[in-house]
DODO-647693 format. One record per residue (C-alpha): residue in one letter; y, x negated, z; residue number from 1. Coordinates in steps of 0.25 Angstrom, whole numbers, always signed. Each point is the difference from the previous one (the first is absolute). Layout:
{res = A	py = Y	px = X	pz = Z	n = NUM} .
...
// end
This chain:
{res = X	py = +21	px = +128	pz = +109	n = 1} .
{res = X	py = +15	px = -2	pz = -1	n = 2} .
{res = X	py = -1	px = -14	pz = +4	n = 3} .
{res = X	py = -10	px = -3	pz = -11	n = 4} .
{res = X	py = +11	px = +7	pz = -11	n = 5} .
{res = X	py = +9	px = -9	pz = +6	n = 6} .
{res = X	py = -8	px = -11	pz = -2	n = 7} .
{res = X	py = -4	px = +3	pz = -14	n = 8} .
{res = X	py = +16	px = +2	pz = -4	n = 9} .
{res = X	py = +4	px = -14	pz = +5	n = 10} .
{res = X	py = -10	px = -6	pz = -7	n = 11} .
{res = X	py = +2	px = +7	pz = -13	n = 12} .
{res = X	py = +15	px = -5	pz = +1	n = 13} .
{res = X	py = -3	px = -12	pz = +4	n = 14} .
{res = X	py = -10	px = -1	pz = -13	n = 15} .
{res = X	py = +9	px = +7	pz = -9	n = 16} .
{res = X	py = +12	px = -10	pz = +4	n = 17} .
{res = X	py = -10	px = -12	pz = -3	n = 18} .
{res = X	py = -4	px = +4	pz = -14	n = 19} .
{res = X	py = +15	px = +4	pz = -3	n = 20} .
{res = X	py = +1	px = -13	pz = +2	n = 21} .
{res = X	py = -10	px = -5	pz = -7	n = 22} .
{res = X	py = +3	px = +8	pz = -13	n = 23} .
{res = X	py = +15	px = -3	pz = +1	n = 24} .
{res = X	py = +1	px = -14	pz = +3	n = 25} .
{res = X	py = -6	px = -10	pz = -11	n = 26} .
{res = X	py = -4	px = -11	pz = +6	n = 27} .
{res = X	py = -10	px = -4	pz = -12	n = 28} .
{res = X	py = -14	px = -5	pz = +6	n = 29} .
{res = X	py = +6	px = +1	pz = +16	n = 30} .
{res = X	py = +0	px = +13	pz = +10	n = 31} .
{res = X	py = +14	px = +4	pz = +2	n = 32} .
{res = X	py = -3	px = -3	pz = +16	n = 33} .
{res = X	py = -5	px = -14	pz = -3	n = 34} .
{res = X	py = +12	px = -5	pz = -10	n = 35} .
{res = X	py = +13	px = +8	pz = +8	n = 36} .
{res = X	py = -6	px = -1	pz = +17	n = 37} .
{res = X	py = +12	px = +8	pz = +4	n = 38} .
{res = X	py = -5	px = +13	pz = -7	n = 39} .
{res = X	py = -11	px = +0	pz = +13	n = 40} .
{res = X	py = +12	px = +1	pz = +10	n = 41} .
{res = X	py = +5	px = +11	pz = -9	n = 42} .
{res = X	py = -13	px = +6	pz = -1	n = 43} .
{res = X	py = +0	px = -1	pz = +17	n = 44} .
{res = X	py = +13	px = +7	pz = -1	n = 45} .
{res = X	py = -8	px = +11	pz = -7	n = 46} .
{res = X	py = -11	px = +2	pz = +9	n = 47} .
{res = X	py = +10	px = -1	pz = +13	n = 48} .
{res = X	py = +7	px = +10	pz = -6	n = 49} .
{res = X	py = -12	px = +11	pz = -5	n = 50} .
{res = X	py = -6	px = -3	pz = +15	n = 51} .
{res = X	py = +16	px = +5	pz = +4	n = 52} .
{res = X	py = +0	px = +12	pz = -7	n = 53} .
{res = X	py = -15	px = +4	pz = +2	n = 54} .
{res = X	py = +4	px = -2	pz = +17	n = 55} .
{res = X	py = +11	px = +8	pz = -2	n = 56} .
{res = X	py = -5	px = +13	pz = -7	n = 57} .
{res = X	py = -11	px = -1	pz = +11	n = 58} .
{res = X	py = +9	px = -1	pz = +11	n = 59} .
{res = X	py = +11	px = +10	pz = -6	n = 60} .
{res = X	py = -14	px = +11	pz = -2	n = 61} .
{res = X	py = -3	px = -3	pz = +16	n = 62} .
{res = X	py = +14	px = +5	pz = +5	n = 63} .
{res = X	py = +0	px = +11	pz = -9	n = 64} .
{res = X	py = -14	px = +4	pz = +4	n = 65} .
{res = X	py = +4	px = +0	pz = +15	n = 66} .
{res = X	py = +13	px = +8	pz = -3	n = 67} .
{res = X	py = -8	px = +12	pz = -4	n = 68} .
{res = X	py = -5	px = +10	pz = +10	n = 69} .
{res = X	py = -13	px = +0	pz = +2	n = 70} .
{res = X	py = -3	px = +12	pz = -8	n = 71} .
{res = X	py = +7	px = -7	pz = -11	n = 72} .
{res = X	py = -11	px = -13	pz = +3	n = 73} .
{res = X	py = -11	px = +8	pz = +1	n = 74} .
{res = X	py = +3	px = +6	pz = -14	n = 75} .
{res = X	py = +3	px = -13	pz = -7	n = 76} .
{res = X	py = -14	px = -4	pz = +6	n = 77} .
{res = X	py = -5	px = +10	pz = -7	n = 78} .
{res = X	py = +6	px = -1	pz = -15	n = 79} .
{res = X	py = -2	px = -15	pz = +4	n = 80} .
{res = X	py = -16	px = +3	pz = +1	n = 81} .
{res = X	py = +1	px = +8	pz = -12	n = 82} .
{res = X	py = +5	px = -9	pz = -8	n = 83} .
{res = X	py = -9	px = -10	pz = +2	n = 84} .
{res = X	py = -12	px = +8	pz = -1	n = 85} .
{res = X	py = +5	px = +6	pz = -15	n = 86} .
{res = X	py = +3	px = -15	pz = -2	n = 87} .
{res = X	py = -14	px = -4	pz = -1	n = 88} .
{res = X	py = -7	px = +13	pz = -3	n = 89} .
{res = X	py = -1	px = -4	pz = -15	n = 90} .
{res = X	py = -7	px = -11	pz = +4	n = 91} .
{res = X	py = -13	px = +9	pz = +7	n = 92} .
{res = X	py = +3	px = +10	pz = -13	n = 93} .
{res = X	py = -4	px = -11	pz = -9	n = 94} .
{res = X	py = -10	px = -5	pz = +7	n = 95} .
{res = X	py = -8	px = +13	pz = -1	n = 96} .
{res = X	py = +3	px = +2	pz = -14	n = 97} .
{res = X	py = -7	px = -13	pz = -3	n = 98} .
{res = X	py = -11	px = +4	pz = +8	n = 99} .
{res = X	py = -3	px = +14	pz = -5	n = 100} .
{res = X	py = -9	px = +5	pz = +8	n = 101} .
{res = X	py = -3	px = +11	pz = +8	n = 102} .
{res = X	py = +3	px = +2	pz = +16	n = 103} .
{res = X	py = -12	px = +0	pz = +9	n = 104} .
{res = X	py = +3	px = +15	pz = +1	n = 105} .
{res = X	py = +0	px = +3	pz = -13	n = 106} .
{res = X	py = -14	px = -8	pz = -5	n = 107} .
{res = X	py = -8	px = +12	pz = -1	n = 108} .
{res = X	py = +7	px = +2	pz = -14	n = 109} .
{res = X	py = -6	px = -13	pz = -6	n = 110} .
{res = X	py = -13	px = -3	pz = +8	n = 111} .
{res = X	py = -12	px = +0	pz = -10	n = 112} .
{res = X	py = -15	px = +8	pz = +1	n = 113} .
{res = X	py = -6	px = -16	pz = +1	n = 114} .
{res = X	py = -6	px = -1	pz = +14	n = 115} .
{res = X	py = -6	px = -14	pz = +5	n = 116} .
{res = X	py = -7	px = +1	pz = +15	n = 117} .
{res = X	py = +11	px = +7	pz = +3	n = 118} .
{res = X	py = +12	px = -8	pz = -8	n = 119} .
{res = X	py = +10	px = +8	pz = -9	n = 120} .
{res = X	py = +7	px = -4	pz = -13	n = 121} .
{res = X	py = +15	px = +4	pz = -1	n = 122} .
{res = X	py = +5	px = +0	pz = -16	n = 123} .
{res = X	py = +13	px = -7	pz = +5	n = 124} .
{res = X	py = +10	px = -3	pz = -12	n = 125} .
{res = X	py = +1	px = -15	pz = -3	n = 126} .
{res = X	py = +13	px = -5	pz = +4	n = 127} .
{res = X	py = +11	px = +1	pz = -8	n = 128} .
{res = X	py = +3	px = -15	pz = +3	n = 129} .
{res = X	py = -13	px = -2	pz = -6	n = 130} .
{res = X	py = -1	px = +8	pz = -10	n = 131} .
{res = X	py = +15	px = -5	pz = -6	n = 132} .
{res = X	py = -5	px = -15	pz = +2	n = 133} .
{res = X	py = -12	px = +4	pz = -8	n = 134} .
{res = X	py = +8	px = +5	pz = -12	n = 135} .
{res = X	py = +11	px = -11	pz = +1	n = 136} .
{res = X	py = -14	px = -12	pz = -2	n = 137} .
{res = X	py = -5	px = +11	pz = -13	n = 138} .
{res = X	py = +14	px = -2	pz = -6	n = 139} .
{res = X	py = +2	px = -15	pz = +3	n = 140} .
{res = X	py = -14	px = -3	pz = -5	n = 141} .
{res = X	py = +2	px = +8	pz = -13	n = 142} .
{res = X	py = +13	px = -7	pz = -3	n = 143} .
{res = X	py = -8	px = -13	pz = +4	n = 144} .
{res = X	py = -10	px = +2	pz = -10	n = 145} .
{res = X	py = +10	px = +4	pz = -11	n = 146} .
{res = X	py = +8	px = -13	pz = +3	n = 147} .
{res = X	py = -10	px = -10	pz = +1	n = 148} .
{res = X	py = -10	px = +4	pz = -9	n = 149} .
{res = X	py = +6	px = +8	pz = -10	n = 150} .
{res = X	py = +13	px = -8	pz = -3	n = 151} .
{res = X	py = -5	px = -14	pz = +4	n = 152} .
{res = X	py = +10	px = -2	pz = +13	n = 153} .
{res = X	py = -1	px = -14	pz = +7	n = 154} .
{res = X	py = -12	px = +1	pz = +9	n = 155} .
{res = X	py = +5	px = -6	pz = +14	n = 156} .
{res = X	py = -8	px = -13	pz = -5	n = 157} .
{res = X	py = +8	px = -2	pz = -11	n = 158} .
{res = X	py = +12	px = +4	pz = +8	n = 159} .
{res = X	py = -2	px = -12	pz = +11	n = 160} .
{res = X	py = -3	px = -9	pz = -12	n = 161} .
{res = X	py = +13	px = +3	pz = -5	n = 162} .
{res = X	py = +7	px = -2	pz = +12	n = 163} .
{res = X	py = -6	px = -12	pz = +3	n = 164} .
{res = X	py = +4	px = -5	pz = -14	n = 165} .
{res = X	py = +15	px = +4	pz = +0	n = 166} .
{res = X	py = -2	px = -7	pz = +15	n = 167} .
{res = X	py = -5	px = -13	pz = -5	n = 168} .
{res = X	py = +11	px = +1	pz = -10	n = 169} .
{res = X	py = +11	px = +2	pz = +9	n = 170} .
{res = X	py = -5	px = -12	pz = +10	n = 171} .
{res = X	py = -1	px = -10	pz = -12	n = 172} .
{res = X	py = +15	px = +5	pz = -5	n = 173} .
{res = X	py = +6	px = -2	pz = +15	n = 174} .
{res = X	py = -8	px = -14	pz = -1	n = 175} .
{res = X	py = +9	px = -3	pz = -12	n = 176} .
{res = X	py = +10	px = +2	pz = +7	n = 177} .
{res = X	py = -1	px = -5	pz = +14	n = 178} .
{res = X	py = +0	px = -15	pz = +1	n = 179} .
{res = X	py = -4	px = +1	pz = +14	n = 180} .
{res = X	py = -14	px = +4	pz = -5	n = 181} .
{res = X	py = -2	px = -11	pz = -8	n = 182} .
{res = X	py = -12	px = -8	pz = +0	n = 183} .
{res = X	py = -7	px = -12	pz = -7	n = 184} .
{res = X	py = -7	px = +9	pz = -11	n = 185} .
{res = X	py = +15	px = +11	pz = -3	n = 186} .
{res = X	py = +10	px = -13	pz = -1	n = 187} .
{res = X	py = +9	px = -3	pz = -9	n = 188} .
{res = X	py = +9	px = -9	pz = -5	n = 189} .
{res = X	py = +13	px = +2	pz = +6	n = 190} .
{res = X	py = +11	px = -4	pz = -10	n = 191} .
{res = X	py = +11	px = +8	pz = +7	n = 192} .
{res = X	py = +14	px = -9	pz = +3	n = 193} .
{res = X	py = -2	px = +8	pz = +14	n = 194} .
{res = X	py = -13	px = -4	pz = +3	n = 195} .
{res = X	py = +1	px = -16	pz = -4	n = 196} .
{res = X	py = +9	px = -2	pz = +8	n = 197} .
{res = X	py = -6	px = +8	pz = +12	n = 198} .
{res = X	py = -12	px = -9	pz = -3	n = 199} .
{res = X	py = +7	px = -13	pz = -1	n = 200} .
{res = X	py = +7	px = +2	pz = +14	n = 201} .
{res = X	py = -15	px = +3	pz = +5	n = 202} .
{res = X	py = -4	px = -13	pz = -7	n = 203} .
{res = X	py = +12	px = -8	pz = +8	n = 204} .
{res = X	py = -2	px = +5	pz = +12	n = 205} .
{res = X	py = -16	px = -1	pz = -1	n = 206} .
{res = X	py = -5	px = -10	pz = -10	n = 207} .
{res = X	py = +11	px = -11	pz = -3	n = 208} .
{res = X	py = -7	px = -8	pz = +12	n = 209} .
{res = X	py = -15	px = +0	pz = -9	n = 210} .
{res = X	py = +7	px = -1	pz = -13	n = 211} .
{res = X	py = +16	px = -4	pz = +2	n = 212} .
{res = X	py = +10	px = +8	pz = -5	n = 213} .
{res = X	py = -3	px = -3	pz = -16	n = 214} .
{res = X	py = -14	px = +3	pz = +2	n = 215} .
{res = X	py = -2	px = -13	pz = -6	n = 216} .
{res = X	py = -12	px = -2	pz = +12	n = 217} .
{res = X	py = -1	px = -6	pz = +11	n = 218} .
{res = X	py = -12	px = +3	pz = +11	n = 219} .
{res = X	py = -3	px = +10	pz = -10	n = 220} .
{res = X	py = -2	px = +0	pz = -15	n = 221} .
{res = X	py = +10	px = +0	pz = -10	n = 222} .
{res = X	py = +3	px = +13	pz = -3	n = 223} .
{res = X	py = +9	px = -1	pz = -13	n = 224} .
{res = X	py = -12	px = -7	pz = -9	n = 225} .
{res = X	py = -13	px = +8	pz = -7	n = 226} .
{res = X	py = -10	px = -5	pz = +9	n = 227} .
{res = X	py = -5	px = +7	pz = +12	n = 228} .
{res = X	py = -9	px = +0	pz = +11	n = 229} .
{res = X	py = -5	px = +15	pz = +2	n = 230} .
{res = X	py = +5	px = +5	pz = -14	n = 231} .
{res = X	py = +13	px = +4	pz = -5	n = 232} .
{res = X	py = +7	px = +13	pz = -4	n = 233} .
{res = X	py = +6	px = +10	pz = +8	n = 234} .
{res = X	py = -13	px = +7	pz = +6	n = 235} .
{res = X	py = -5	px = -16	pz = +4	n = 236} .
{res = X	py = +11	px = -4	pz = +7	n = 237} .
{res = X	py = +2	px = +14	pz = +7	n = 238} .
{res = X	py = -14	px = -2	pz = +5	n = 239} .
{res = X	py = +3	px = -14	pz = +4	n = 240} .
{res = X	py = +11	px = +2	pz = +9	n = 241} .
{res = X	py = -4	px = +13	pz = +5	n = 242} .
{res = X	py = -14	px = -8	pz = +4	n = 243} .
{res = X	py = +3	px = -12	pz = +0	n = 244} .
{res = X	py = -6	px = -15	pz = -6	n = 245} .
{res = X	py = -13	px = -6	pz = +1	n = 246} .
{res = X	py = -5	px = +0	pz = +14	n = 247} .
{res = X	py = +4	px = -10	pz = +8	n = 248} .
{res = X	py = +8	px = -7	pz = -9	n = 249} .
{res = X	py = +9	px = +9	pz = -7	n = 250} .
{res = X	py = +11	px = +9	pz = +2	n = 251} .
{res = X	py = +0	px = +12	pz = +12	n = 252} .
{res = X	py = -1	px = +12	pz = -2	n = 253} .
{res = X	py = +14	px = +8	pz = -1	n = 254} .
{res = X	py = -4	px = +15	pz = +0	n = 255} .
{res = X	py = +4	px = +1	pz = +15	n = 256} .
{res = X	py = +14	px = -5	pz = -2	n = 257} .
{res = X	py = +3	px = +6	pz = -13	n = 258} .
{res = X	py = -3	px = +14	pz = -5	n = 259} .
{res = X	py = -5	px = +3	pz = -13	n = 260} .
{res = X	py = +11	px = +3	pz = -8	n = 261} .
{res = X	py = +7	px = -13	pz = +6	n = 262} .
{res = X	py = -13	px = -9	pz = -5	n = 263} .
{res = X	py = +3	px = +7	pz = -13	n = 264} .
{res = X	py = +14	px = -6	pz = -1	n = 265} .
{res = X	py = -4	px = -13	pz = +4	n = 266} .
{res = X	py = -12	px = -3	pz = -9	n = 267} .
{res = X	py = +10	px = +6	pz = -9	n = 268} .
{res = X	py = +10	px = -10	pz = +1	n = 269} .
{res = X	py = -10	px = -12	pz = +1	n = 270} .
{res = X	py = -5	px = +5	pz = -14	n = 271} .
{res = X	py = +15	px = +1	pz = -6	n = 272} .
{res = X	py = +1	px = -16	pz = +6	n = 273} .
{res = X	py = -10	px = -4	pz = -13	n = 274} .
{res = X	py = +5	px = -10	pz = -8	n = 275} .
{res = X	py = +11	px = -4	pz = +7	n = 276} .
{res = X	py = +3	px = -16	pz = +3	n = 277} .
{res = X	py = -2	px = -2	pz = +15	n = 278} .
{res = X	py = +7	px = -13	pz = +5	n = 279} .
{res = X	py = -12	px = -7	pz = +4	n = 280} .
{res = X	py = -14	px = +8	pz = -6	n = 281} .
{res = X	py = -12	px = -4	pz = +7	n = 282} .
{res = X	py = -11	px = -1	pz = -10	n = 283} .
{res = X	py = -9	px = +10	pz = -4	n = 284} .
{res = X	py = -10	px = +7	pz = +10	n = 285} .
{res = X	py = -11	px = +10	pz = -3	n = 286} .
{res = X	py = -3	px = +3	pz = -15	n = 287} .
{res = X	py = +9	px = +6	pz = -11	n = 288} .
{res = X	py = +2	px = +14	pz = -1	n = 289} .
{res = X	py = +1	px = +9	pz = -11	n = 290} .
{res = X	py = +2	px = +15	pz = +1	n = 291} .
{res = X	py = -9	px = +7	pz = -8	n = 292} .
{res = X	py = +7	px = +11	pz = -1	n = 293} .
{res = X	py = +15	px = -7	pz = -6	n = 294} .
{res = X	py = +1	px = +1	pz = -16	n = 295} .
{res = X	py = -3	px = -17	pz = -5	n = 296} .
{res = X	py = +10	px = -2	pz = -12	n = 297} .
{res = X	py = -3	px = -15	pz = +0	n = 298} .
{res = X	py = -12	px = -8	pz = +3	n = 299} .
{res = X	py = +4	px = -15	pz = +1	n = 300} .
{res = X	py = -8	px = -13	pz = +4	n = 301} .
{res = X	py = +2	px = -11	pz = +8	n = 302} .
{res = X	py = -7	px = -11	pz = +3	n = 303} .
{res = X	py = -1	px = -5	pz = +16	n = 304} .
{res = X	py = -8	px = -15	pz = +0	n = 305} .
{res = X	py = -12	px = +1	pz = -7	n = 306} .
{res = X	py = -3	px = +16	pz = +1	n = 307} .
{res = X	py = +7	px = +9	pz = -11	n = 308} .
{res = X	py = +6	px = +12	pz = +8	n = 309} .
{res = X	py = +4	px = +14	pz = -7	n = 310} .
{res = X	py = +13	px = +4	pz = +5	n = 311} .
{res = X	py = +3	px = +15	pz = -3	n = 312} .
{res = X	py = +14	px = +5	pz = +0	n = 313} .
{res = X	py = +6	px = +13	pz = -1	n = 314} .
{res = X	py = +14	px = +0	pz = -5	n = 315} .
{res = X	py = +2	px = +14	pz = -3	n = 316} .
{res = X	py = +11	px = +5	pz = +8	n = 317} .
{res = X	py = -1	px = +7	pz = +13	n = 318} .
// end
């Protein structure tokens, strides 16, 4: 027995020292332990030191024990064995108050007149565990019934509606926010200083060999005119290079190499590259593109050969 307090009281230091730590270091997201290592040699320190003490109290109460006489032994036997009994009396005197019931010696009180073959019934008390429980459900099922059906409290339907809701919300606002969860269908134009010219050192170190450096076109298409191949705009040429070209015969795909948010920067920046003179353009590939969604301040037309082609221009400032 006095092993297993020793025991309990090195671990209850040894957890109380942890989550002192815990409470009194801020380390934001982190555990204490996992941002500052040396705080598990101090927390060895500790434990060495309780495992010290708690030898020593044992060892000191061993010596003293044989320096009685044995009179003196047989006595703090004794009140040793008394101590523990009254320690874990309560423990029986509860126990039988729960129960409430009569000793065998004692049923003749409480046995009934009902006789079957030979079988008596005893009017035993319920127990008072019982019982209580019984009277706890009564007052948590009335207060149930006044909350849910008198004053119109969320059933937990609506509840786990709700929560899914303010879930739903929270994921698409951290979407918003995390570039690294960007896909085809959440992307936006990137118009920061920061993330052009992230994109354009992807663009040099990954596309000047299809496009050259201008992105006036080379193996690949112009990039700088309004026709295109698989569709302009930002959502387009995300899914373009995230995917890739026409199979066998277009561009690979690049999703393995670049993660989302850096696809983002570079269709970007290949978008910011519209309208500028590339030394050498290569002529027109794929079919002209028009956002659907951009605000057409002028509509113009211009005549190519034989055909009439509708040109429309959006010169409202971005």
């Amino acid at each position: 027995m006095k092993r297993l307090f020793s025991f309990l009281r090195i671990t209850g230091l040894v957890v109380l020292a942890i989550i002192l730590t815990e409470i009194t270091l801020d380390t934001g997201d982190q555990w204490a332990f996992e941002k500052y290592p040396v705080l598990w040699l101090i927390l060895a320190v500790i434990l060495v030191l309780a495992i010290a003490i708690e030898a020593s109290v044992a060892s000191l109460e061993k010596i003293l024990f044989r320096s009685l006489s044995p009179e003196a032994q047989q006595r703090y036997l004794n009140h040793t064995a008394e101590k523990r009994a009254a320690r874990f009396a309560w423990i029986s005197q509860t126990y039988e108050r729960l129960l409430d019931k009569k000793p065998i010696e004692k049923e003749d009180e409480i046995i009934l007149d009902h006789n079957y073959d030979g079988i008596r019934e005893l009017d035993n008390s319920l127990p008072p565990w019982w019982l209580y429980g019984f009277y706890a459900s009564m007052i948590f099922a009335f207060i149930y019934l006044v909350n849910y059906h008198l004053l119109g409290g969320d059933t937990q339907k609506e509840e786990y509606v709700q929560e899914i809701t303010q879930a739903q919300e929270a994921i698409e606002a951290y979407k918003k926010t995390a570039k690294g969860l960007v896909d085809e269908n959440t992307v936006e134009l990137l118009t920061g200083e920061d993330d052009v010219k992230a994109g354009q050192a992807i663009f040099t170190a990954n596309c000047v060999a299809c496009h050259k450096a201008d992105a006036g076109g080379g193996i690949g298409p112009n990039l700088t005119d309004d026709y295109w191949i698989l569709g302009g705009g930002i959502k387009n040429v995300f899914h373009t290079i995230s995917e890739g070209g026409r199979p066998g015969k277009g561009m690979i795909s690049w999703k393995t190499d670049l993660k989302p948010d850096e696809i983002a920067q570079v269709a970007s920046y290949v978008l910011s590259l519209h309208g500028t003179q590339p030394a050498e353009p290569k002529e027109p590939q794929g079919e002209l593109w028009i956002d659907p969604n951009a605000p057409v301040d002028e509509v113009s037309v211009k005549k190519q050969g034989d055909d009439m082609e509708i040109i429309m221009e959006n010169t409202s400032e971005e």
